[in-house]
C-alpha positions in Angstrom: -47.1 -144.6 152.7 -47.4 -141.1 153.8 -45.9 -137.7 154.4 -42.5 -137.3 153.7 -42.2 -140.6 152.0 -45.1 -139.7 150.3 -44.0 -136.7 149.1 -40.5 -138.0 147.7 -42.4 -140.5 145.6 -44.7 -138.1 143.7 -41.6 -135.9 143.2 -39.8 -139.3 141.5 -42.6 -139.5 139.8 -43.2 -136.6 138.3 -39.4 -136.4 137.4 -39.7 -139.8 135.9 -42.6 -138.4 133.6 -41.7 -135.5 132.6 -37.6 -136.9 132.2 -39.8 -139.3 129.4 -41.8 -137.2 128.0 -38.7 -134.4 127.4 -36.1 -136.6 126.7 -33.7 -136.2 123.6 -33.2 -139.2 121.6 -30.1 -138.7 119.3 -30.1 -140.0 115.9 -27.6 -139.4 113.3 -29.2 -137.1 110.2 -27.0 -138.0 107.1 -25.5 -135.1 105.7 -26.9 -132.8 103.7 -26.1 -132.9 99.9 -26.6 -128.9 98.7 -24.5 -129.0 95.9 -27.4 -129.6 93.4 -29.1 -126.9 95.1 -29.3 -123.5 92.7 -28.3 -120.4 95.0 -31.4 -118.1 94.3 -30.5 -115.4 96.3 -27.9 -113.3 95.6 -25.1 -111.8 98.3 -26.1 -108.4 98.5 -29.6 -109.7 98.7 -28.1 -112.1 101.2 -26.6 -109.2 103.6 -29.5 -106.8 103.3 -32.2 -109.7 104.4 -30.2 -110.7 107.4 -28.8 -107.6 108.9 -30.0 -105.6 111.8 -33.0 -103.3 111.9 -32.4 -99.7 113.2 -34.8 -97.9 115.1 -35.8 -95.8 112.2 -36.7 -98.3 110.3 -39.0 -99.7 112.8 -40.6 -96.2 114.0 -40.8 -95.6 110.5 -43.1 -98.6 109.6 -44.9 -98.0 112.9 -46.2 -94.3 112.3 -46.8 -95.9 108.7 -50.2 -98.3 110.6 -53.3 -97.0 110.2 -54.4 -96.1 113.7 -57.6 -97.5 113.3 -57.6 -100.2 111.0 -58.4 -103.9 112.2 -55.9 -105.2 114.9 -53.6 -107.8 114.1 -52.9 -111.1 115.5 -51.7 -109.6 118.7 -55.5 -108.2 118.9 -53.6 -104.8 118.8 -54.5 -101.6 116.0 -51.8 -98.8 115.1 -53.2 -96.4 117.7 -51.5 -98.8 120.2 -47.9 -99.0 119.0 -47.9 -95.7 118.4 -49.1 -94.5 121.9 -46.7 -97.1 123.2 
């Protein structure tokens, strides 16, 4: 076996592996029972957690960053947001 035919079977192959190694099995969860769960959050508290940032907000915390403190996990310090 070679060229083409070759080809086409290490391209089936690698299909096949990576078709296994992704693949989806479904499985029914059973439903989830909340009612016994105490809400511990309230709705304001709710609304404010999940709504959307503005600008402000973020350059705000930004100039905030000491611009020569340690980095952070990004290996970045403050002198780099805020020059970026």
């Amino acid at each position: 076996m070679g060229g083409e035919e070759g080809q086409v079977q290490v391209a089936e192959n690698v299909l096949t592996h990576y078709r296994n190694v992704f693949h989806a099995e479904v499985r029914r969860v059973p439903p989830l029972h909340i009612d016994n769960v105490p809400c511990l959050v309230s709705d304001d508290t709710n609304a404010n957690l999940t709504r959307l940032v503005r600008d402000k907000e973020i350059k705000e915390v930004v100039f905030s960053l000491g611009s020569q403190k340690s980095p952070g996990p990004d290996g970045f310090n403050g002198m780099y947001y805020k020059d970026n």
